[in-house]
N, C-alpha and C positions, 0 to 999 in steps of 0.2 A: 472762895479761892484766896481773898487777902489774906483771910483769918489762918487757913494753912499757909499760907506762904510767911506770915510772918512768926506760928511757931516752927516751922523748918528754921529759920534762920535765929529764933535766941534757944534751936538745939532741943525742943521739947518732944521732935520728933525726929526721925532718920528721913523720911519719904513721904510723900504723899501719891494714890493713884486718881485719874478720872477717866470718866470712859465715857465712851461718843460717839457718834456715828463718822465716817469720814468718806465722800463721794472721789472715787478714781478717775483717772483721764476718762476712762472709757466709758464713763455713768453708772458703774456699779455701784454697790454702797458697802463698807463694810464698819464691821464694831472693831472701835481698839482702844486699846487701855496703856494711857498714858502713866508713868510713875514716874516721879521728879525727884531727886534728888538734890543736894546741895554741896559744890567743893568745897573746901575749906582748904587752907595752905596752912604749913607749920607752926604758924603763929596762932591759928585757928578764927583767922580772917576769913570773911567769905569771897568766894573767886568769880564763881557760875554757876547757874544751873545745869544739870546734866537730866535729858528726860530720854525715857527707853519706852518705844512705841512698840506694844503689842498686839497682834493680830485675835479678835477672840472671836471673831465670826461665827467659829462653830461653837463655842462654850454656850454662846448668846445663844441659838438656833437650839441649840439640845435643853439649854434652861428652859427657852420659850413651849418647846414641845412638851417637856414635862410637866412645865404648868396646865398644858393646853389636856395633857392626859389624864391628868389628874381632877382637872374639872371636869371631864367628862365622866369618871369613874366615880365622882360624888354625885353627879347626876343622873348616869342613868345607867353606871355598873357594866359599861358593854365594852371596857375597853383593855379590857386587861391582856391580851394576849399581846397588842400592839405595844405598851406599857411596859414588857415582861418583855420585850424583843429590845426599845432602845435601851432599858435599862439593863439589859446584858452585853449589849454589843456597845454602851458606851467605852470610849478609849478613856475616861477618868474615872475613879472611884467614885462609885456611891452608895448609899445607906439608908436605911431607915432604923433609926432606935425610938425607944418608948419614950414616955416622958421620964424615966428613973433614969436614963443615959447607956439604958443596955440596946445592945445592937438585938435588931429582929430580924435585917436582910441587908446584904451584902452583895455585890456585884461580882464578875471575875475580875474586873480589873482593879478592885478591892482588894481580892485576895493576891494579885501580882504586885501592886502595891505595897502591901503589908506584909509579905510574904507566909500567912497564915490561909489554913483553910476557911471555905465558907461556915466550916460546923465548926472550928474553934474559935470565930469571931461572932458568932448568933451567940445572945449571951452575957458577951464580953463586955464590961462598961468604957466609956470613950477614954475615963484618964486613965486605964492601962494601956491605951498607946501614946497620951501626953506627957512630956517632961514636967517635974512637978513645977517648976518656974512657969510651967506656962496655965497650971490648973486655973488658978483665979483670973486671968484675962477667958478661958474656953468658959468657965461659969457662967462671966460676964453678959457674954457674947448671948447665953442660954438666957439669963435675965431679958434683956434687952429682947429677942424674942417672943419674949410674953408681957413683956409691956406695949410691944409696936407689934405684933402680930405682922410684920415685917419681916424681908429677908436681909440676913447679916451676913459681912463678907469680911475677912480677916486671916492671920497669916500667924500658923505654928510651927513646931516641930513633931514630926511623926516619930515615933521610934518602934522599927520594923523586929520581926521576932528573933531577926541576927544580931541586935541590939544597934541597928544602923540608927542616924537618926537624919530626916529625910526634912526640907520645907517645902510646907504644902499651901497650899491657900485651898479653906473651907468655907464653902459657899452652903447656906442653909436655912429652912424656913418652915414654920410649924405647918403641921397638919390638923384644921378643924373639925371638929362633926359635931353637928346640934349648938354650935356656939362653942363647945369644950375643945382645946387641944388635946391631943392622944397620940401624938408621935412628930417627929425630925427628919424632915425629910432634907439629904444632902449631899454635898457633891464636894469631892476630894480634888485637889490638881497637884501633881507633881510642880515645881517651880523651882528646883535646880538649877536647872539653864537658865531660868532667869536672875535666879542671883547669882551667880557665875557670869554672868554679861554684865551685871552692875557694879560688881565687883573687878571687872574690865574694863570697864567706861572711869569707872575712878582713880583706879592706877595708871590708864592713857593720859585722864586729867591730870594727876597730879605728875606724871613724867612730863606733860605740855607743859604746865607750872614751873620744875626746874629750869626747862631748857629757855623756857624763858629767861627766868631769871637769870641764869648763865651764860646766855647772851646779850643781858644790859649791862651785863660785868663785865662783858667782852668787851663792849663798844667804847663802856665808861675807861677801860684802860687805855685802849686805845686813843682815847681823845683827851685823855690825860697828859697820854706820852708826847703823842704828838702837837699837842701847846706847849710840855717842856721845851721840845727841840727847836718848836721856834722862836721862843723867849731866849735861848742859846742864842740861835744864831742873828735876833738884833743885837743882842748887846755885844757878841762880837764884830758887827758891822758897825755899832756904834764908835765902839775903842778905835775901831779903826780909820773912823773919819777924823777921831779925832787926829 
């Protein structure tokens, strides 16, 4: 956490997320994803941290499931219709492509997503729906996969078949058999509204900032003016004793 916290502030990065468990009044427990941010004032001084707390209970719960599905279907192949249900009624996109980066399966919420059918995006390779500024970091990402056999989590631009272009955060993690990977298994999230809220948290911050500012200028006149007036009126009660 220092080590981000201290490229957030020499600017090497915009944000950072963490995520954690968090216990309510009532003893429930839920997952939320914290993302930090940094103000900076005109000068390009730093002000404050600004963090936007997100609720991800169910992202967590659907991850966990899928995982929990998928190790069953490696094992003993009996779960595929259960599999085929949250995977359709999921509310985010998701995916499975090959290792060449062509899609093989697609959700509906994929296809409302992207606004393409399921048979124009089976096929399809991923960077025709990435902007090409973002190809070499979504590579990356695929690298880094097959050296950690780990899941990666990270934040593009989608660009939908109206030419919209949408930010998504892509959550995703191979798929093994006999030692080999053979496909990408993945999940889509809309995060519009979240950067829409961040993007609100920083211009509340930096309106907080002026009005600050704008009222130490207030006060400072203020207490300006009024030690003029009373340097006035000694020295005319001096003249006048004299």
């Amino acid at each position: 956490n220092a080590e981000m916290v201290r490229a957030l502030k020499a600017g090497e990065i915009q944000a950072f997320t963490l995520e954690g468990r968090y216990i309510r009044k009532d003893g429930s427990v839920v997952w939320v994803r914290n993302t930090i941010s940094l103000i900076r004032d005109d000068e390009g001084r730093s002000t404050h941290f600004v963090q936007l707390t997100e609720d991800i209970t169910e992202y967590k719960e659907i991850a966990a499931r899928l995982r929990d599905v998928q190790a069953r279907n490696e094992a003993m192949c009996q779960s595929e219709e259960r599999y085929r249900e949250l995977f359709e009624n999921s509310k985010d996109a998701l995916y499975l492509h090959d290792m060449s980066g062509r899609y093989t399966s697609v959700n509906r919420a994929g296809e409302r997503l992207s606004g393409y059918t399921r048979e124009e995006l089976v096929g399809k390779h991923f960077s025709d729906l990435v902007p090409a500024e973002y190809a070499n970091h979504v590579r990356e990402q695929m690298c880094k996969k097959l050296e950690t056999s780990g899941e990666t989590t990270y934040e593009v631009e989608m660009i939908t078949k109206s030419g919209r272009r949408i930010p998504v955060e892509v959550s995703s993690r191979l798929i093994v058999e006999d030692g080999l990977p053979v496909s990408v298994q993945g999940c889509v999230r809309d995060i519009s509204e979240r950067k829409r809220a961040q993007e609100a948290s920083r211009t509340y911050s930096r309106q907080l900032i002026e009005a600050q500012e704008a009222e130490r200028r207030r006060i400072s006149l203020e207490l300006h003016d009024q030690v003029g007036q009373i340097l006035t009126a000694v020295k005319m009660n001096l003249h006048a004793l004299q």
